[in-house]
PyMOL CGO cylinders between C-alpha atoms (Angstrom):
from pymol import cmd
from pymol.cgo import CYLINDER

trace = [
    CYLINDER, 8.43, -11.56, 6.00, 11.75, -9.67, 5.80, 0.3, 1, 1, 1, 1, 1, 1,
    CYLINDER, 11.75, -9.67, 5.80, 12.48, -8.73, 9.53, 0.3, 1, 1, 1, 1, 1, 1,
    CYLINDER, 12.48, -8.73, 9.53, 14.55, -5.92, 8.27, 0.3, 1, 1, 1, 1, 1, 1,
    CYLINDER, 14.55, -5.92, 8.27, 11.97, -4.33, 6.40, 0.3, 1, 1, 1, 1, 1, 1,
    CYLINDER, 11.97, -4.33, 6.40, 9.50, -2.13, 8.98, 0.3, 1, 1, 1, 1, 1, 1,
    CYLINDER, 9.50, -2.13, 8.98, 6.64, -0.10, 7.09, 0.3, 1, 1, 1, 1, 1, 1,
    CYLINDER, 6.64, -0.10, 7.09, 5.70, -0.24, 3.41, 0.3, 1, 1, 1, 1, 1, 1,
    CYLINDER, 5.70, -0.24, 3.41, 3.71, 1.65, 1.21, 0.3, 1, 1, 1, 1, 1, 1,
    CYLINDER, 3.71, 1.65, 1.21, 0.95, 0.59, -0.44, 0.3, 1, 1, 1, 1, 1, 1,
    CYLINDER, 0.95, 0.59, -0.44, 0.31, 1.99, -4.24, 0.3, 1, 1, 1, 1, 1, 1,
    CYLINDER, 0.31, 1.99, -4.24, -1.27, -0.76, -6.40, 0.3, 1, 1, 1, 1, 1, 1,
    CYLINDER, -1.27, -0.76, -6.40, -4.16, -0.76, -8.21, 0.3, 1, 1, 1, 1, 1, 1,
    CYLINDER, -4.16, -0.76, -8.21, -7.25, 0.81, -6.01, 0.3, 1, 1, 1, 1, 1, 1,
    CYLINDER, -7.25, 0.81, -6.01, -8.75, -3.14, -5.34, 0.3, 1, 1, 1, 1, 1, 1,
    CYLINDER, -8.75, -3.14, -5.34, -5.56, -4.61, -4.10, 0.3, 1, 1, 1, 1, 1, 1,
    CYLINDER, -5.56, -4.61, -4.10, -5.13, -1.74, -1.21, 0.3, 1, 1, 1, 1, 1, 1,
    CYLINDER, -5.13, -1.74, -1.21, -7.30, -3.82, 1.63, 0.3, 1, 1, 1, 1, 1, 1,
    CYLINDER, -7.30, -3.82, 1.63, -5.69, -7.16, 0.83, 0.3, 1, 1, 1, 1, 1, 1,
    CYLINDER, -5.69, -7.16, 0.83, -2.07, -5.53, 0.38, 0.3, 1, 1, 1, 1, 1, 1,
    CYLINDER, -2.07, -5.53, 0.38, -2.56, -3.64, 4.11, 0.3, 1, 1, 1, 1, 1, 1,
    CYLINDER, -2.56, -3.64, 4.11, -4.09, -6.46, 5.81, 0.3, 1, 1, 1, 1, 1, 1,
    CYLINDER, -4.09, -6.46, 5.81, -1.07, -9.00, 4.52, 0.3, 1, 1, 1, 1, 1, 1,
    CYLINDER, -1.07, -9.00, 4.52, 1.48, -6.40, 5.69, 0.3, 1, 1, 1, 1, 1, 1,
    CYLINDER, 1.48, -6.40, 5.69, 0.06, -6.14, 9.08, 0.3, 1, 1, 1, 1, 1, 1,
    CYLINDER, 0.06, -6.14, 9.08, 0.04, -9.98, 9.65, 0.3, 1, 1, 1, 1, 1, 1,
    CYLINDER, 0.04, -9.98, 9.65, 3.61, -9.51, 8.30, 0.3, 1, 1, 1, 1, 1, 1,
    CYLINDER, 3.61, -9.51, 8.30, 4.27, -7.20, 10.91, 0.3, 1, 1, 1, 1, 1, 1,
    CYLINDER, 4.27, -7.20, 10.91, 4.53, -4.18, 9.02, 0.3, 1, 1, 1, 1, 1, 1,
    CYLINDER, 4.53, -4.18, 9.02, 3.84, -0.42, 9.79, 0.3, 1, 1, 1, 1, 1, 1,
    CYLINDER, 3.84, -0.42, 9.79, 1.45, 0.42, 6.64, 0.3, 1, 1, 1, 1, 1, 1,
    CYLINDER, 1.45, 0.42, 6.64, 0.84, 3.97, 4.70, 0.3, 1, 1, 1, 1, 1, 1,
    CYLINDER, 0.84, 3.97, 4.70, -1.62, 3.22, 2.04, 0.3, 1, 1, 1, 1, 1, 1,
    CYLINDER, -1.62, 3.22, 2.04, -3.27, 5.72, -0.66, 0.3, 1, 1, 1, 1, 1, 1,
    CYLINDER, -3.27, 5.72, -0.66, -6.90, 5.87, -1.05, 0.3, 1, 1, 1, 1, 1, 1,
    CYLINDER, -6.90, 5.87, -1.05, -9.08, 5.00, -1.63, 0.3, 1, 1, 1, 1, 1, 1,
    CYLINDER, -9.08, 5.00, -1.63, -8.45, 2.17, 1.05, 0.3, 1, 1, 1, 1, 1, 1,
    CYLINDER, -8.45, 2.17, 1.05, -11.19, -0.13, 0.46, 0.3, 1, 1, 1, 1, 1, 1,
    CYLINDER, -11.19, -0.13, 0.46, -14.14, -1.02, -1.92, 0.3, 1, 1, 1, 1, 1, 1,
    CYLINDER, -14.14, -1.02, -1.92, -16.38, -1.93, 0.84, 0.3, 1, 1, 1, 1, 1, 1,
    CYLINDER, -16.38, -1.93, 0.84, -16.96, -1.26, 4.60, 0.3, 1, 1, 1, 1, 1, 1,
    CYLINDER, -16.96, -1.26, 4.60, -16.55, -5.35, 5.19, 0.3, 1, 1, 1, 1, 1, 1,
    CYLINDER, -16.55, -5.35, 5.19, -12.69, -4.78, 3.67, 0.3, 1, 1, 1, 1, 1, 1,
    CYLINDER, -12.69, -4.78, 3.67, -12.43, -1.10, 5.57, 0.3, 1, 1, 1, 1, 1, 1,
    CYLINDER, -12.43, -1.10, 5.57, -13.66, -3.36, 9.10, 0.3, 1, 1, 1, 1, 1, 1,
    CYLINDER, -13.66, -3.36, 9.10, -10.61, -6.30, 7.91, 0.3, 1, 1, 1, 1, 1, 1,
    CYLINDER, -10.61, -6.30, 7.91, -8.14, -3.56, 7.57, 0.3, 1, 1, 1, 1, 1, 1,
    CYLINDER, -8.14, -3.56, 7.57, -8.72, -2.07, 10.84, 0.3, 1, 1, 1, 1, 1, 1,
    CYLINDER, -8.72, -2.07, 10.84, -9.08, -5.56, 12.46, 0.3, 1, 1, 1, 1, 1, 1,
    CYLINDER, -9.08, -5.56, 12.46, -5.73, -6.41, 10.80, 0.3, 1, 1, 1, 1, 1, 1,
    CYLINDER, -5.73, -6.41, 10.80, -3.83, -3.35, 12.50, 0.3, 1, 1, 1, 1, 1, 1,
    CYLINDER, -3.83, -3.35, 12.50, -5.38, -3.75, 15.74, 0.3, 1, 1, 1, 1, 1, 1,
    CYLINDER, -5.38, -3.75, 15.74, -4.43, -7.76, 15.79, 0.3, 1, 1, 1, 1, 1, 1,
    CYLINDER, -4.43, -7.76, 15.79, -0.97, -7.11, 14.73, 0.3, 1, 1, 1, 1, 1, 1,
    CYLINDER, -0.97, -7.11, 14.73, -0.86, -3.47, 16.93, 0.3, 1, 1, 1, 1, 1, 1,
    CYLINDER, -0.86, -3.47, 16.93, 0.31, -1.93, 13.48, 0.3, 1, 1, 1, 1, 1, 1,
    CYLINDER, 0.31, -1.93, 13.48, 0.00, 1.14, 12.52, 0.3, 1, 1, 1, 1, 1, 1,
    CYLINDER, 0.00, 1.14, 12.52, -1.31, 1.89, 8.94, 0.3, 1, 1, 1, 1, 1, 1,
    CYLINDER, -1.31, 1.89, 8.94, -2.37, 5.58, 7.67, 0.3, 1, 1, 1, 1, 1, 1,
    CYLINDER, -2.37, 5.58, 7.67, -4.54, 6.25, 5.18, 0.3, 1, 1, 1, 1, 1, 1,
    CYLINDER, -4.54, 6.25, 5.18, -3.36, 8.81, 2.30, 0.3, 1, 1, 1, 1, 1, 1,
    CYLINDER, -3.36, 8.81, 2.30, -5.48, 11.43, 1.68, 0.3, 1, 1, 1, 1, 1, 1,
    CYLINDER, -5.48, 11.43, 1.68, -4.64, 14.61, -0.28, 0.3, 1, 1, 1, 1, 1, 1,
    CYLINDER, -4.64, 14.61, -0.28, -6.54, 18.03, -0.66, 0.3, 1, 1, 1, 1, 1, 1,
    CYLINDER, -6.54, 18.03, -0.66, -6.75, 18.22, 3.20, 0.3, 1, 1, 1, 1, 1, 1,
    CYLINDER, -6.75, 18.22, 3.20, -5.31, 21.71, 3.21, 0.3, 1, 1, 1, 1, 1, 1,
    CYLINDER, -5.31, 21.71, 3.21, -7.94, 23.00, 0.13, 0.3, 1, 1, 1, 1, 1, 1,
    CYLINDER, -7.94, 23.00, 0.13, -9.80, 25.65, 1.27, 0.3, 1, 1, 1, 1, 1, 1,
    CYLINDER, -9.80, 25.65, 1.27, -13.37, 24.35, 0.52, 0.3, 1, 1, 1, 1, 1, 1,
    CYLINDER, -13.37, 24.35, 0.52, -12.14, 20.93, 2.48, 0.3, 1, 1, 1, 1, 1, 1,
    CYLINDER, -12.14, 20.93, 2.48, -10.79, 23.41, 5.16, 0.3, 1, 1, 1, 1, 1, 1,
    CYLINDER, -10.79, 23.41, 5.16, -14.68, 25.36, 5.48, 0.3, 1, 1, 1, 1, 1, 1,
    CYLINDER, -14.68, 25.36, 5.48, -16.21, 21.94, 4.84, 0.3, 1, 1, 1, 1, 1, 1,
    CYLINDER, -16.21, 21.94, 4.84, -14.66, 20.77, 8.20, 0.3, 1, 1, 1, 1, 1, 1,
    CYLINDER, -14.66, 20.77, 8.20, -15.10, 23.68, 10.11, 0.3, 1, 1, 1, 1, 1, 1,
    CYLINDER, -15.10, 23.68, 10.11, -19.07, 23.59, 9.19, 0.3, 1, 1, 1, 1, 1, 1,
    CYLINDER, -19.07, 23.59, 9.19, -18.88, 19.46, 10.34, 0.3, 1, 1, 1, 1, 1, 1,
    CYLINDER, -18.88, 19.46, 10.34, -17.05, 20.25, 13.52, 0.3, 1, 1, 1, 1, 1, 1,
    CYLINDER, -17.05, 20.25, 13.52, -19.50, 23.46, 14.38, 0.3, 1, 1, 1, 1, 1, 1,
    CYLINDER, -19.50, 23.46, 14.38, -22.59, 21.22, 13.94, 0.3, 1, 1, 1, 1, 1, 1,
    CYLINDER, -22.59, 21.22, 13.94, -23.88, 22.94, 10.66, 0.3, 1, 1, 1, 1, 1, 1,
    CYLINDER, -23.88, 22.94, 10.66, -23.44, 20.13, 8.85, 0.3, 1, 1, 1, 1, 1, 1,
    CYLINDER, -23.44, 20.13, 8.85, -23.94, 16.20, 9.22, 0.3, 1, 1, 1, 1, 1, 1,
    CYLINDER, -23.94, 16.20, 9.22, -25.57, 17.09, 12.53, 0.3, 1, 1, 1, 1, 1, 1,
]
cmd.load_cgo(trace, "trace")
C-alpha cells in the first residue's frame, strides 16, 4: 500500500506469481512478473481481470524471444503455416 512505491517485480516461487500480480494491481501497482505467470487459465483470466480493474499494467517475462528457432517458429505462426 506504499503510495511511493509504483511497479514491482514479481520473482517468487512459480505458484505465488498470479496471487502476487493480482494483490499488486488492487494495490495499485504497475506489475512485471516472470513466467510462468499462472498454473491455470482460471488464475491467467484473474490476472488479467486484476489489471484491467485497477487499469494496471503488468508484463509478462519471457526470455528466448530473440532465439532463432523462436524467431522461425513465429514467422511460420504469423504466415499461416502453422496453428492455422
Amino acid at each position: 500500500d506504499d503510495k511511493d512505491i509504483d511497479a514491482v517485480v514479481i520473482a517468487t516461487p512459480d505458484h505465488w506469481h498470479a496471487p502476487a500480480t493480482i494483490l499488486a494491481c488492487d494495490a495499485g501497482k504497475d506489475v512485471y512478473v516472470e513466467k510462468p505467470a499462472s498454473h491455470n487459465l482460471r488464475e491467467g483470466r484473474l490476472m488479467v481481470e486484476a489489471a484491467r480493474r485497477n487499469q494496471r499494467i503488468v508484463q509478462l517475462g519471457t526470455q528466448s524471444r530473440s532465439r532463432p528457432s523462436t524467431i522461425r517458429a513465429i514467422e511460420l505462426v504469423r504466415a499461416g503455416e502453422v496453428g492455422g
